[in-house]
Residue frames as a rotation matrix with the C-alpha (Angstrom) as fourth column:
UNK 1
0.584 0.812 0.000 0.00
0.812 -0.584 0.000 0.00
0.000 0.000 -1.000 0.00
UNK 2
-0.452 -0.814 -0.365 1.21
0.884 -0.356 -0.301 3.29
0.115 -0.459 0.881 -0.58
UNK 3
0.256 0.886 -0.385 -0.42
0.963 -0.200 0.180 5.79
0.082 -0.417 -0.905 1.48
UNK 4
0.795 -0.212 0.568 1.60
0.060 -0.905 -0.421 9.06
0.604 0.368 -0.707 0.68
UNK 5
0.801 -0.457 0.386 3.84
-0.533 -0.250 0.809 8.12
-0.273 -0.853 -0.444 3.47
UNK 6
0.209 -0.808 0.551 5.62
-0.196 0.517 0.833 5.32
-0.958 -0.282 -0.050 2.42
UNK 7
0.857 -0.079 -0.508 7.66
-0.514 -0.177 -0.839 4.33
-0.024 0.981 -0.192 -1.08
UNK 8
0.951 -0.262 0.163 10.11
0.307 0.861 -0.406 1.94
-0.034 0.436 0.899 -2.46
UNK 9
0.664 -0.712 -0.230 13.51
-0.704 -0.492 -0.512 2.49
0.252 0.502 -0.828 -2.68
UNK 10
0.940 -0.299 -0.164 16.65
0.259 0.938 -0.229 0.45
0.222 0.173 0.960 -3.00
UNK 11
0.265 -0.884 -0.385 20.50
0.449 -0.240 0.861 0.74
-0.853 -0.401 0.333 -1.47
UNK 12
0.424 -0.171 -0.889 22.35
-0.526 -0.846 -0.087 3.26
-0.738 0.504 -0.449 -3.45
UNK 13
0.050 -0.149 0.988 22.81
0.559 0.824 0.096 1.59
-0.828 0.547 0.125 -6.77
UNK 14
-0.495 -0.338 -0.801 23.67
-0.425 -0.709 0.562 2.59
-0.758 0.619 0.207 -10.23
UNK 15
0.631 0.720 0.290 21.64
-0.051 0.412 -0.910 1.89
-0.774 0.559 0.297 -13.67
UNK 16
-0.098 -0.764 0.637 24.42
0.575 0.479 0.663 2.27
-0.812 0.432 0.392 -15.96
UNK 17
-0.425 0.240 -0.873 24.17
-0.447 -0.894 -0.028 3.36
-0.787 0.378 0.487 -19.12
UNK 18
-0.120 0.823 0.555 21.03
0.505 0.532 -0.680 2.12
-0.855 0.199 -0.480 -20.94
UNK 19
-0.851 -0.112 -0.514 20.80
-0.380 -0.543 0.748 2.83
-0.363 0.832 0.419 -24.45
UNK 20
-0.510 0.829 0.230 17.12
-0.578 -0.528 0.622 1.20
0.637 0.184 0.748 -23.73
UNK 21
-0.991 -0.027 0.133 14.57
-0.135 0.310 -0.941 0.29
-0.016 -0.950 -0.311 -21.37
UNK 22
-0.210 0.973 -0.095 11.59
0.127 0.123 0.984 -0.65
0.970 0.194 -0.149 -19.87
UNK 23
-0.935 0.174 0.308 9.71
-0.338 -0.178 -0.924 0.36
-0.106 -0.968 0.226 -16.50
UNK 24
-0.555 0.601 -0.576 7.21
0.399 0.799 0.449 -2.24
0.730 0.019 -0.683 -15.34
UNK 25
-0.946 0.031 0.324 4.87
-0.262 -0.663 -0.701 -1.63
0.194 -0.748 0.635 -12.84
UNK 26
-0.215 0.975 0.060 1.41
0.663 0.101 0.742 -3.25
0.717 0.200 -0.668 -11.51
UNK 27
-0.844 0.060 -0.533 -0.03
0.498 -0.281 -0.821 -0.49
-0.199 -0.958 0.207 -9.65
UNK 28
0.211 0.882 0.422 -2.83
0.873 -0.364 0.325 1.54
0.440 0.300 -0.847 -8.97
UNK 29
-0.769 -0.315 0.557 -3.06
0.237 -0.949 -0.209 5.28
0.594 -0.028 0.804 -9.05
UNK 30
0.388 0.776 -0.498 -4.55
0.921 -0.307 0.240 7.49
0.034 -0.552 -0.833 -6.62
UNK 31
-0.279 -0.509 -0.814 -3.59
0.501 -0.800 0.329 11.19
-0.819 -0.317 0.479 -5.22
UNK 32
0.885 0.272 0.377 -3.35
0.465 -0.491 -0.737 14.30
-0.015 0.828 -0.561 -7.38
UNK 33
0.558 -0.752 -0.352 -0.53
-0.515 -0.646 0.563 16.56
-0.650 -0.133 -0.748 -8.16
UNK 34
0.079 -0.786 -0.614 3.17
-0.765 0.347 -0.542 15.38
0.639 0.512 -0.574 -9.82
UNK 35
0.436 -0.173 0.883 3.83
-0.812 0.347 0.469 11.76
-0.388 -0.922 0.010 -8.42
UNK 36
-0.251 -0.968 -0.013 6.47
-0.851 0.214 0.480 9.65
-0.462 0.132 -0.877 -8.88
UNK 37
0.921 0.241 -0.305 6.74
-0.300 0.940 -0.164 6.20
0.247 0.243 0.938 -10.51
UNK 38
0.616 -0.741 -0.267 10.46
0.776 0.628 0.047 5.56
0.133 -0.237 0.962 -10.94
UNK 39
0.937 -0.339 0.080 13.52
-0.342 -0.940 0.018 7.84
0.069 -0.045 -0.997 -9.60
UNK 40
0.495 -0.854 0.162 16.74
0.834 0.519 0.186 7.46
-0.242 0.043 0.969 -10.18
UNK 41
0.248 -0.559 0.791 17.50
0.885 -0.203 -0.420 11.42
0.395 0.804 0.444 -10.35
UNK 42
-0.521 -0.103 -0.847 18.89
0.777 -0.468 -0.421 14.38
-0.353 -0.878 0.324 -8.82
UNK 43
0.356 0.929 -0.101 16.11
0.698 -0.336 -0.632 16.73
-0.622 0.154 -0.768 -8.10
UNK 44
0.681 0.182 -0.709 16.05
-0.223 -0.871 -0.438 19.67
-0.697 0.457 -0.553 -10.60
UNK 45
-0.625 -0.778 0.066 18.37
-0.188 0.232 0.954 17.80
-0.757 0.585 -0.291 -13.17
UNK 46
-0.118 0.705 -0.699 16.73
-0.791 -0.492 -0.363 18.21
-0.600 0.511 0.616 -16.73
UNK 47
0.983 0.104 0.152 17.26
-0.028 0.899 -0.437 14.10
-0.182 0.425 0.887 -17.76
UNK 48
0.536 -0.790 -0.299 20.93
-0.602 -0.110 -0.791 14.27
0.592 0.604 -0.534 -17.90
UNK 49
-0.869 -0.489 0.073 22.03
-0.422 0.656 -0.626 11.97
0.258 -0.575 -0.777 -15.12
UNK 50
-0.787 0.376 0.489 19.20
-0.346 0.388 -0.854 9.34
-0.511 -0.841 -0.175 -14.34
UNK 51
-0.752 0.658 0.030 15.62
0.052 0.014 0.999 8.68
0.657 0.753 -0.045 -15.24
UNK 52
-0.831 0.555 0.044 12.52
-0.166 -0.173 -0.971 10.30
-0.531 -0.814 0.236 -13.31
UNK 53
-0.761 0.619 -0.195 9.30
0.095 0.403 0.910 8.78
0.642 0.674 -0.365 -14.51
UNK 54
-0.696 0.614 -0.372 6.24
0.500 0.042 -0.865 9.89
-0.515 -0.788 -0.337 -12.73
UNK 55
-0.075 0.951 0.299 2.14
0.965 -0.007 0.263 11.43
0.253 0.309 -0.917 -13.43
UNK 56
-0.741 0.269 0.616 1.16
-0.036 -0.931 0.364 15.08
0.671 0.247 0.699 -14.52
UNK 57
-0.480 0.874 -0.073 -1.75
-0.620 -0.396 -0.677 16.56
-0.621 -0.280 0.732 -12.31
UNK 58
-0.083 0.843 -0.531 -3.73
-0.991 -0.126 -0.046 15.01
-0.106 0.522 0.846 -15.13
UNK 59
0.556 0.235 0.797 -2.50
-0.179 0.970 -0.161 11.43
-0.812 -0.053 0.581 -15.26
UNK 60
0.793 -0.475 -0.381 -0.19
-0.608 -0.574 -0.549 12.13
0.042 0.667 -0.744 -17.96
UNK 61
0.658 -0.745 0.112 3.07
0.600 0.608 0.520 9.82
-0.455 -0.274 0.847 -18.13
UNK 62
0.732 -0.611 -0.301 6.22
-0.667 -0.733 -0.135 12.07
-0.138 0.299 -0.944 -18.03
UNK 63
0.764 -0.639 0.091 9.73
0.645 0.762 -0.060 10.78
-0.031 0.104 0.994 -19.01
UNK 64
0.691 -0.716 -0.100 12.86
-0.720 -0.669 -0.184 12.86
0.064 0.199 -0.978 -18.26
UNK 65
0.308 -0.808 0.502 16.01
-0.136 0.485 0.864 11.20
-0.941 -0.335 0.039 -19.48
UNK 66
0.335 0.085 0.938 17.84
0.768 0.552 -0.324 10.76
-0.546 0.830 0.119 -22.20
UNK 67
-0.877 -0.313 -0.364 18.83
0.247 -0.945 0.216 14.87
-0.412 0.099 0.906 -21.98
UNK 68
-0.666 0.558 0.495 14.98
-0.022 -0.678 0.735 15.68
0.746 0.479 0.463 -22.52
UNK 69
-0.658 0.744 -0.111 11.71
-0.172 -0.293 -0.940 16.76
-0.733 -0.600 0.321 -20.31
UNK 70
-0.706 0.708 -0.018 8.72
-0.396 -0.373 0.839 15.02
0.588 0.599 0.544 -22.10
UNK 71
-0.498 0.730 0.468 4.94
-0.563 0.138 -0.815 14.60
-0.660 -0.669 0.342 -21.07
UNK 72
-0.985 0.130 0.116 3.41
0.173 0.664 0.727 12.21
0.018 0.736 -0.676 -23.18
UNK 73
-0.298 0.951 -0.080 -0.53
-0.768 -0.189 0.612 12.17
0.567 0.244 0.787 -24.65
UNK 74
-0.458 0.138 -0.878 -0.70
0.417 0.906 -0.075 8.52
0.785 -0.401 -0.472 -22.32
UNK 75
0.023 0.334 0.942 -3.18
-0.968 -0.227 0.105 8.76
0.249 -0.915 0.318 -19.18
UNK 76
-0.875 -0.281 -0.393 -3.03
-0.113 0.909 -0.400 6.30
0.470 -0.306 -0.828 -16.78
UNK 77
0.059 0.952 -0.300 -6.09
0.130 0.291 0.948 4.76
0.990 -0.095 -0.106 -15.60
UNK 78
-0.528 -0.744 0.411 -6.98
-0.508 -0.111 -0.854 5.50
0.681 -0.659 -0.319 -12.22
UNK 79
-0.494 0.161 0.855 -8.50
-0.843 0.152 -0.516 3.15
-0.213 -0.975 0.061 -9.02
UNK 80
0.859 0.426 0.284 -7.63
-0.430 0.901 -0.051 0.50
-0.277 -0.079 0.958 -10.42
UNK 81
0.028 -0.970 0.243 -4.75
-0.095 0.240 0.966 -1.70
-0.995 -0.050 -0.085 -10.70
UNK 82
0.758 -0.428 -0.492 -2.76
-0.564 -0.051 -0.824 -1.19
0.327 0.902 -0.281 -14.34
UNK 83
0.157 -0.980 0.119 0.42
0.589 0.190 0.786 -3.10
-0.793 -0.053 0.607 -15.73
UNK 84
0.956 -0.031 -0.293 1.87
-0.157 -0.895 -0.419 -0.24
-0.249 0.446 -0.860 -16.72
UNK 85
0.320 -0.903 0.286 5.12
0.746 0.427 0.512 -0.44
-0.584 0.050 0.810 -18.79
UNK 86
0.857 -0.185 -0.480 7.04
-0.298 -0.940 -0.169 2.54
-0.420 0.288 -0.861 -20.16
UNK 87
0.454 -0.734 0.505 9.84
0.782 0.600 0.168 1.41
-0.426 0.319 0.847 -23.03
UNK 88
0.740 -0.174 -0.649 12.38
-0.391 -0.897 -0.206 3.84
-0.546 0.407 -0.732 -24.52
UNK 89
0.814 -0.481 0.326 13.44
0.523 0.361 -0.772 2.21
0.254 0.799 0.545 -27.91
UNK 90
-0.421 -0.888 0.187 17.65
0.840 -0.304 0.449 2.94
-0.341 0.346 0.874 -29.57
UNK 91
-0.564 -0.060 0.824 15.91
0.620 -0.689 0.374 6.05
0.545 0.722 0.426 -31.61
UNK 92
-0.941 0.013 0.339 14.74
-0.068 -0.986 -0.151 7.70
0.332 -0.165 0.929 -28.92
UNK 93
-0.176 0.976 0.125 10.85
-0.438 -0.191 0.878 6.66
0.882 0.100 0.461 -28.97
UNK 94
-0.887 -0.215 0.409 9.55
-0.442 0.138 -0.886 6.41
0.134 -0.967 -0.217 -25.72
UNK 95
-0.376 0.827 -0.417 6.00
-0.200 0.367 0.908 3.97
0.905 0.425 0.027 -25.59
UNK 96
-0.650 0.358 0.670 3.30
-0.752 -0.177 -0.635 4.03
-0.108 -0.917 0.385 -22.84
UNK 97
-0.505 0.430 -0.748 1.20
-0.227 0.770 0.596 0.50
0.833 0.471 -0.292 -22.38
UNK 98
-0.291 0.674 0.679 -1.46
-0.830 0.175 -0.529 -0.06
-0.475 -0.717 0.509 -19.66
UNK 99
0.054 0.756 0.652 -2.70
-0.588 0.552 -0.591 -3.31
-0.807 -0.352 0.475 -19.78
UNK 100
0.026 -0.134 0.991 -0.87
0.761 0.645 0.067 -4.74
-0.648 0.752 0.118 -22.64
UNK 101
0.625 0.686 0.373 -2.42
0.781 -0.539 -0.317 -2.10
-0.016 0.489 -0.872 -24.61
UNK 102
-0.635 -0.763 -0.121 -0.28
0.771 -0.619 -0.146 0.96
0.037 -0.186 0.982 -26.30
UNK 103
0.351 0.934 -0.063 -1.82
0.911 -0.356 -0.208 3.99
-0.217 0.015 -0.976 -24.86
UNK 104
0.983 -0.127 -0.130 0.38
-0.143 -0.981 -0.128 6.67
-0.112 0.144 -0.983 -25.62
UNK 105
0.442 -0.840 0.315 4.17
0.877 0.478 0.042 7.84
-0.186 0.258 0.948 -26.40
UNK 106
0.805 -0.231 -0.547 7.16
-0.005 -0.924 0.382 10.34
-0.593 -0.305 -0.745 -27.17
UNK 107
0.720 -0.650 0.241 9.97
0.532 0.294 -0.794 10.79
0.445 0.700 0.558 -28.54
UNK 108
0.663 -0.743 -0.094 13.60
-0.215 -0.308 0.927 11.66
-0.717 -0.594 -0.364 -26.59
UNK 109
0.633 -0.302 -0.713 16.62
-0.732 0.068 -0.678 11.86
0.254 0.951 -0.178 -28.44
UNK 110
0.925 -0.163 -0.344 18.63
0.026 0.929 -0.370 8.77
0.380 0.333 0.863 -29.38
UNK 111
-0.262 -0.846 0.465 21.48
-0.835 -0.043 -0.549 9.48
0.484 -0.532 -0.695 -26.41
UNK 112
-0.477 -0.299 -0.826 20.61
0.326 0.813 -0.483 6.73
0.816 -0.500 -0.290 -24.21
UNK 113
0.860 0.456 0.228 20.24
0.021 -0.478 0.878 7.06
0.510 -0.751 -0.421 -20.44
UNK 114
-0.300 -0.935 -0.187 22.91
-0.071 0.218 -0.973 7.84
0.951 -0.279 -0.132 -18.36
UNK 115
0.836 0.530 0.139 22.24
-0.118 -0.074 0.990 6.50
0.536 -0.844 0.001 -15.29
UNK 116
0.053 -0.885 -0.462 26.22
0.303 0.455 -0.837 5.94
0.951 -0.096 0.293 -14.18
UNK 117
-0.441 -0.316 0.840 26.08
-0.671 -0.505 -0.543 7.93
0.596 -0.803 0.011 -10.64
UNK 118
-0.746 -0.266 -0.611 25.50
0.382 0.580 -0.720 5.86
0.546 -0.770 -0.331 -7.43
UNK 119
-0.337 0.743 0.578 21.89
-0.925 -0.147 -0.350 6.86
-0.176 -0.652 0.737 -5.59
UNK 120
-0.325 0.783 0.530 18.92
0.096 0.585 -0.805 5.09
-0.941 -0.211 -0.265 -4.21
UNK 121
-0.677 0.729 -0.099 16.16
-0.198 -0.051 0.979 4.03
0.708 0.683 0.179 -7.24
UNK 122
-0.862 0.496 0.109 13.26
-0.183 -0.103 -0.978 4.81
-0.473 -0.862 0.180 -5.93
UNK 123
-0.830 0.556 0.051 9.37
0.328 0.411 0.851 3.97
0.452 0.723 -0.523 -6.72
UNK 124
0.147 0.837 -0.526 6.58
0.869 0.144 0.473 6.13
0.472 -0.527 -0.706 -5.54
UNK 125
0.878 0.116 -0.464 8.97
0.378 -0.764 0.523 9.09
-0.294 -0.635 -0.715 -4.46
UNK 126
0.885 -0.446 -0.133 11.72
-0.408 -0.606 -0.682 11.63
0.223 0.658 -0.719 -5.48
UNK 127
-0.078 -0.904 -0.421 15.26
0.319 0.377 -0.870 11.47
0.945 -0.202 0.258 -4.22
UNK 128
-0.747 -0.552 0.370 14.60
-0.127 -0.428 -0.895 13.74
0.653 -0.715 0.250 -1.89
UNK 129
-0.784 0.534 -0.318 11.39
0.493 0.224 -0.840 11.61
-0.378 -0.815 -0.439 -0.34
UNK 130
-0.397 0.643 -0.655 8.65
-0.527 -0.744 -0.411 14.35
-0.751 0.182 0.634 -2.06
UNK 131
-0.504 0.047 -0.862 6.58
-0.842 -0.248 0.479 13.98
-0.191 0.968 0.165 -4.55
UNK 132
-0.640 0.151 0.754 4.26
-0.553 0.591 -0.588 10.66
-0.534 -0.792 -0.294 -3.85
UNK 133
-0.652 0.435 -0.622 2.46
-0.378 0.524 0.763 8.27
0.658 0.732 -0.177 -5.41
UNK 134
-0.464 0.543 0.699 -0.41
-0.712 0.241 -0.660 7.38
-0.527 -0.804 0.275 -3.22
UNK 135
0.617 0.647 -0.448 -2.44
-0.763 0.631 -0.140 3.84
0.192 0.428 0.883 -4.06
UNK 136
0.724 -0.132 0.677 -0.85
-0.135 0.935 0.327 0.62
-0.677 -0.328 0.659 -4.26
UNK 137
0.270 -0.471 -0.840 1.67
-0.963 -0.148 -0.227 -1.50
-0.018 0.870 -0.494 -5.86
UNK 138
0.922 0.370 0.115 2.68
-0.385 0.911 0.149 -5.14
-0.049 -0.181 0.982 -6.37
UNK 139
0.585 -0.715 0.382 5.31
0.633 0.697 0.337 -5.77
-0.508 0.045 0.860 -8.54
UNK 140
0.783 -0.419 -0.460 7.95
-0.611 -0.659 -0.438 -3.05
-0.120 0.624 -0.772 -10.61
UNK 141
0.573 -0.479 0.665 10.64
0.472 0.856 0.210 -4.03
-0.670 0.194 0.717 -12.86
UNK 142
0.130 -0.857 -0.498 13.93
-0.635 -0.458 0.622 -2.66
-0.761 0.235 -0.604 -14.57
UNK 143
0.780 -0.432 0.454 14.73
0.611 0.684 -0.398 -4.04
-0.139 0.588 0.797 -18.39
UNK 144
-0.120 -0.837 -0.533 17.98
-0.147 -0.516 0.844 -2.83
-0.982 0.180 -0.061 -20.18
UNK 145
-0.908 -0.183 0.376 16.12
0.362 0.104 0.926 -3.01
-0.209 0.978 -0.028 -23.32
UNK 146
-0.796 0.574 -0.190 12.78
-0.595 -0.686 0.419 -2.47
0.110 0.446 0.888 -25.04
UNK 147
-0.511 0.480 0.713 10.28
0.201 0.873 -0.444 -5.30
-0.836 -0.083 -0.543 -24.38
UNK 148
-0.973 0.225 0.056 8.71
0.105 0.209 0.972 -5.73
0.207 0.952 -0.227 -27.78
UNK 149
-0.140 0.955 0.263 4.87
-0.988 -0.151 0.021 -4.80
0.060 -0.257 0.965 -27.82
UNK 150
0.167 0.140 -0.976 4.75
-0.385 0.920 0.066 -8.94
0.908 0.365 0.208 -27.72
UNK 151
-0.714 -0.676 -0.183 6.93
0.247 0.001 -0.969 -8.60
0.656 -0.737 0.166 -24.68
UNK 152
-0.689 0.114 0.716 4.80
-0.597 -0.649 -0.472 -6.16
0.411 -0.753 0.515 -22.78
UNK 153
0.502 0.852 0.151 1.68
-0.689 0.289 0.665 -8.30
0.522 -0.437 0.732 -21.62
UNK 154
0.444 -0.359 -0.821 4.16
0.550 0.832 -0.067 -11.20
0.707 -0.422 0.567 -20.46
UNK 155
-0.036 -0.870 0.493 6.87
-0.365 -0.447 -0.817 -8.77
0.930 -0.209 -0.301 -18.56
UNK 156
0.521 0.178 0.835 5.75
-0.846 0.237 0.477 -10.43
-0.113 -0.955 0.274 -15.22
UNK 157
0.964 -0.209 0.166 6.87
0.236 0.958 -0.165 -13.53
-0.124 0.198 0.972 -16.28
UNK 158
0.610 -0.738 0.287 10.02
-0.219 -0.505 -0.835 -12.02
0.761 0.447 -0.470 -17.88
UNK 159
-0.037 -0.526 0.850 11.11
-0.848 -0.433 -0.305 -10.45
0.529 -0.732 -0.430 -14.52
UNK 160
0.003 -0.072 0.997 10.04
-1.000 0.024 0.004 -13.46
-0.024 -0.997 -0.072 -12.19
């Protein structure tokens, strides 16, 4: 459960540098405002060192990394539980799936992520603890690639 108080996070660890990815995730939205999904950046840092993946006021799936700030046209469903996966192809294209299903997308340029510094990844909150995800979660998952739209409905399997 995460009740605005509490959030995921992992011993200071490093992603590397990911030239693509996927962020899994069965959870369910609640709250309102900016709220995390995945963090792995230092606050106010514009996608050069990390990836910060988290919901617009509106439900909106943002993606900074890669050296860009986008909001995608994707809403996440809310009060109810989504597998939500967020891939960011070699060229840059960043793809938003709920439920198997692509529901939106972007486009970052074709640098990669650098994720090479040494912090906490976090799920549900910033670095610096702010910024919450309130509702639930089950399972979340890290790829170092793209999961094929074929991929995405299985990724549970994948990971476990």
């Amino acid at each position: 459960m995460l009740d605005g108080a509490t959030y995921l996070t992992t011993a200071p660890t490093t992603l590397g540098f990911l030239k693509e990815a996927s962020f899994a995730a069965e959870v369910k939205v609640a709250g309102s405002g900016y709220r995390r999904l995945f963090d792995s950046q230092p606050s106010g840092d514009p996608g050069n060192d990390g990836v910060l993946i988290d919901l617009t006021p509106d439900n909106r799936v943002r993606f900074i990394g890669a050296g860009l700030n986008v909001t995608t046209d994707a809403r996440v469903p809310t009060g109810r539980y989504v597998d939500l996966v967020v891939t960011m192809d070699r060229d840059g294209t960043v793809t938003v799936y709920a439920d198997g299903a692509r529901i939106g997308g972007a486009k970052v340029p074709a640098d990669g992520i650098t994720g090479c510094a040494t912090r906490p990844l976090r799920f549900a909150a910033d670095q610096g603890g702010g910024q919450r995800l309130s509702g639930a979660v089950d399972r979340v998952a890290i790829f170092a690639r793209a999961l094929t739209p074929a991929e995405v409905p299985t990724w549970q399997r994948l990971a476990f």
